[in-house]
N, C-alpha and C positions, 0 to 999 in steps of 0.2 A: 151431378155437380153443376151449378149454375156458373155462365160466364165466367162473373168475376174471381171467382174462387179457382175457376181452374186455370187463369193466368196466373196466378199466382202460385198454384202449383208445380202448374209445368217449367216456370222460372228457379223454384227451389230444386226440384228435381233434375234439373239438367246443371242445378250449382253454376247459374248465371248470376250473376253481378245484381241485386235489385236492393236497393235503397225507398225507395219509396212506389206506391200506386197511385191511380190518380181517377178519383169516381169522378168522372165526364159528364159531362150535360146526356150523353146515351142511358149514363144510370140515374136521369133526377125522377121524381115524381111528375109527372107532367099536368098534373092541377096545384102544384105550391113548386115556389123556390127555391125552399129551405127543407127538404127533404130528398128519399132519393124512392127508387120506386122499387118495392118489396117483392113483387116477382121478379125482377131481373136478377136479383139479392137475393134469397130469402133467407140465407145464412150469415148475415153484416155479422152477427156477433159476435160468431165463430169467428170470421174471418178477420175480425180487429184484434182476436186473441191470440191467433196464429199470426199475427203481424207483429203484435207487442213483444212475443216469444222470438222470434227471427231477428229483433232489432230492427224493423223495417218501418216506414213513416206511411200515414195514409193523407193525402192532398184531395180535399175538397172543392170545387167548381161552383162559383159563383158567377152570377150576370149581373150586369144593372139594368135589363131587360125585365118588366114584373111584367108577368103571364096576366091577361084580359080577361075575367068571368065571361062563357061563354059564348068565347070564338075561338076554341082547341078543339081538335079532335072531332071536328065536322060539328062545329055549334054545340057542343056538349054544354048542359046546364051547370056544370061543377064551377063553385068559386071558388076562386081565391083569394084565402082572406088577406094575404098581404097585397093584394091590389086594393082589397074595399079599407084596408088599413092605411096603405100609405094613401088611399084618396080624401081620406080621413084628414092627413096629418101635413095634404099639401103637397107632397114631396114629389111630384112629377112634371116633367118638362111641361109644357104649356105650348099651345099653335095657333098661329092666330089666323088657323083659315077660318070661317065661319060656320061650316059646316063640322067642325071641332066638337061645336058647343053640346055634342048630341051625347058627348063622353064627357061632359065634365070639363071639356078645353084643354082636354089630356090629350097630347100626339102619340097616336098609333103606326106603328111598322110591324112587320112581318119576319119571325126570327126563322132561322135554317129550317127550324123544327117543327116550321108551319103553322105555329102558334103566334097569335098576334097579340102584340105587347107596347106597353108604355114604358118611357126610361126616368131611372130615377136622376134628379136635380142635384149633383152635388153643390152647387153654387144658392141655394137656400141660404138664407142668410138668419134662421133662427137655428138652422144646423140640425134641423127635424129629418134628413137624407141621414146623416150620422147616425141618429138615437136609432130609423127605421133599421138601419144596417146593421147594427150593435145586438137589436130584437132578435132580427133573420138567424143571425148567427149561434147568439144562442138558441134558439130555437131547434136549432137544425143540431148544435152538441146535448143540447138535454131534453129533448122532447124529441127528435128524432133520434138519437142514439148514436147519432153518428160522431163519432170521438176521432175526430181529424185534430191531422199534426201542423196542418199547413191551409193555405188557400190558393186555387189559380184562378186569373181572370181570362178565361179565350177571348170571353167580349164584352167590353168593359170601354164600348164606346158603342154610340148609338150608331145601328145598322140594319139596315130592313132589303130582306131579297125581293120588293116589289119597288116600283118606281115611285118615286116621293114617299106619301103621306098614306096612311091606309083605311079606307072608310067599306066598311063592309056592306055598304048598300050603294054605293056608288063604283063605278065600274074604274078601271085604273086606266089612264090613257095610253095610248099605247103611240099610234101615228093620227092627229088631229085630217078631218078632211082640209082636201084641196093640197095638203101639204105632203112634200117629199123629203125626208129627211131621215138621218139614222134615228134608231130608237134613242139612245142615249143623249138625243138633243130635244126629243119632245116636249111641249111647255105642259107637262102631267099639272100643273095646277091650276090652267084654266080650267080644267072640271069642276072645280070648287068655287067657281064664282068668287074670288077673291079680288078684291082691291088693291089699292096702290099703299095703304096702310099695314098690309103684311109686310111682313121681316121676311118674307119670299127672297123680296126686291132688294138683293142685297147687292153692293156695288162690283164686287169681283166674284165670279163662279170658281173654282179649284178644278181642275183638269189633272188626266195625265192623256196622255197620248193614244196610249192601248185600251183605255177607257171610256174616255168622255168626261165631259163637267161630272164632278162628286154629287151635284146635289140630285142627281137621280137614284144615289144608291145611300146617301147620309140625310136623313128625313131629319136631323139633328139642323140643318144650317136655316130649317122654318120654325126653330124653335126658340122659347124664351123663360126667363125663370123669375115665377112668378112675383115671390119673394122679394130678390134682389132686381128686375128689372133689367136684367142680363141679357142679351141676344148669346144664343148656339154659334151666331156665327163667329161674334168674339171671342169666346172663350172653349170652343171647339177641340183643340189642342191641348188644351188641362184639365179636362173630363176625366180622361182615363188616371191619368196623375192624383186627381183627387180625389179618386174613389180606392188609390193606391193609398193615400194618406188617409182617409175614413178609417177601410180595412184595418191597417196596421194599428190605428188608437182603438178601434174597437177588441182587437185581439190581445190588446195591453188589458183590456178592461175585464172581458169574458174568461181566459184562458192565463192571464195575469205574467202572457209571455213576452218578456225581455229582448230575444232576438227570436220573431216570431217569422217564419217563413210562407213570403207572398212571390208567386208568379204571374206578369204581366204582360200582355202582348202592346196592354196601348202606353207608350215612354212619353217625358216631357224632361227639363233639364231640373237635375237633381232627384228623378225617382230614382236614381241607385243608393239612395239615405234610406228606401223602403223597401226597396221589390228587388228581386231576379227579372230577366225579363230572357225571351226568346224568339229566336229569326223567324218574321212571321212568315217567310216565301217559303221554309222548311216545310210545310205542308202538302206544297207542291212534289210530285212523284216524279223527279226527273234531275237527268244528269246536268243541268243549266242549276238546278234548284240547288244542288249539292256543291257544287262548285262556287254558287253566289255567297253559300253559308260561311266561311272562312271572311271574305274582306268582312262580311256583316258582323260577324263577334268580335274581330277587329277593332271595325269601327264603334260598337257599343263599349266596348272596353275605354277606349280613347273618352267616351264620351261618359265616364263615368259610371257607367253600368258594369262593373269589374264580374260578376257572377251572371252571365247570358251564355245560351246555347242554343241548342238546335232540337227539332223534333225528328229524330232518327228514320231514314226511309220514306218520309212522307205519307199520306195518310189518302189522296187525290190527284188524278191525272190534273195538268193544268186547265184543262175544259172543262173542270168538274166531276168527270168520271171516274167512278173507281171500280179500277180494275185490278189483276189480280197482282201481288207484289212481285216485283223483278230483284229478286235472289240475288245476283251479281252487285245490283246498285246498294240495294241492301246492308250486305257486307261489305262494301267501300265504305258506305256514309256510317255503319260500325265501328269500319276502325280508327274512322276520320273523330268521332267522337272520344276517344280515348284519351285525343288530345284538347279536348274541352273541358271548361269550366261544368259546366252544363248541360247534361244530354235527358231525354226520353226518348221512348220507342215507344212513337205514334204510330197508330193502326186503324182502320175503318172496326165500326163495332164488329161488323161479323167476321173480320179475320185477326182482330185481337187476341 
């Protein structure tokens, strides 16, 4: 019995509580978007049958991240054709380092997955980011098979695990010489020989404290849309919102659903008209993490977002490690979900 099949076994059989599953970026295809990968699966069809039959929903994972023609999987030559599609039809953010121009003046970052990716533009102003979207989706219900009930965004706002910008022949700065400073203050874009006419040079950096400035981890604030002539850095904040609005006309159109259900990690004021959303610290593996989730559905409620929740247990130590799940915490943050709009039980893939 492969993975996914036997969560959802071992949930029926133990007559636990399950509404819905959720194929995660762990089960996509990792050369297309809109797909998911047939060995981790190789029984989807059974497994949507037995899902139809129990009353249960299946929630599909979408990115605004479109996977690079080889640079996955240690330079593998496999494309993907909704990269050479959407570069076709325009629809990706744009950078204006100079060393850009080597992709098309498509900005590249680097996803969890190790896969390096461009994001798509929802702020196109011939609306070609929509029609791309609209494609994927069907794509992925009638050419892939996969007959989802829902969509979730985990990440649905431009984010790269390397510092700045990512150019695969060019080395990432790390600490420039002569200089002493924390990594998260390194100027990563003089590498690129860049001027004083990048959108780089933007007047206020975004910080947090336990961080550093954003723009070492959101390659999004050197970005701009080509189209519309938009800076990343203005309109930063209704990325994720308006790919909550795309999704949602697109699933009016494909699926011809009415009250069509989207999960969202990136909010703006008024996506509770589109999406669920949930606490993105729930992640984190720790009684701080559990404890924060309460004011946070709280205050998403207040703020409009009426259907938000939490991802049950956490899924990673707050260092990034995952280690093995602490049982006690477990069952607290279970039963603390009971009294939520909105729960899942998130798990690392191999102890899902």
């Amino acid at each position: 019995m492969d993975p996914f099949n036997n969560i959802t076994f071992n949930y029926n059989a133990s007559r636990y509580p399950l509404e819905a599953v959720y194929l995660t970026q762990d089960f996509a295809n990792q050369t297309s978007n809109f797909g998911y990968n047939s060995n981790l699966i190789p029984n989807l069809p059974a497994l949507l049958i037995d899902l139809n039959v129990n009353g249960q929903k299946l929630i599909a994972n979408v990115d605004s991240s479109i996977l690079v023609p080889a640079h996955f999987d240690n330079e593998s030559t496999t494309e993907n054709v909704y990269y050479v599609r959407g570069d076709a039809m325009n629809v990706f953010v744009k950078s204006s380092m100079p060393a850009a121009s080597l992709h098309n003046g498509n900005l590249l970052g680097k996803r969890r997955d190790g896969g390096v990716c461009t994001y798509l533009d929802w702020f196109n102003k011939d609306g070609n980011a929509s029609i791309f979207l609209q494609q994927g989706l069907s794509d992925l219900l009638i050419k892939s098979g996969v007959f989802f009930d829902g969509v979730f965004m985990a990440d649905n706002e431009p984010y790269s695990i390397v510092q700045g910008e990512y150019l695969p022949q060019q080395p990432q700065a790390r600490a420039l010489e002569g200089e002493e400073q924390p990594f998260y203050d390194n100027k990563w874009y003089k590498t690129f020989n860049s001027d004083n006419q990048s959108t780089y040079f933007i007047p206020f950096t975004p910080q947090f404290e336990a961080v550093g400035p954003f723009d070492a981890f959101a390659p999004s604030l050197n970005g701009t849309s080509a189209s519309s002539g938009l800076k990343q850095y203005d309109v930063h904040s209704l990325y994720g919102h308006s790919m909550v609005q795309a999704t949602a006309s697109a699933l009016k159109i494909i699926k011809n659903d009415t009250r069509q259900f989207i999960l969202t990690k990136s909010t703006f004021a008024s996506t509770g008209r589109y999406s669920s959303s949930y606490a993105v610290t729930s992640k984190y593996r720790s009684w701080e993490a559990l404890s924060f989730v309460i004011p946070h559905v709280i205050s998403m409620n207040m703020f409009g977002l009426t259907h938000s929740g939490t991802d049950a247990c956490g899924s990673m130590e707050p260092n990034g490690a995952t280690t093995a799940m602490d049982e006690e915490l477990c069952l607290r943050w279970l039963q603390m979900t009971t009294f939520m709009p909105l729960a899942r039980h998130s798990q690392t893939f191999t102890e899902a």
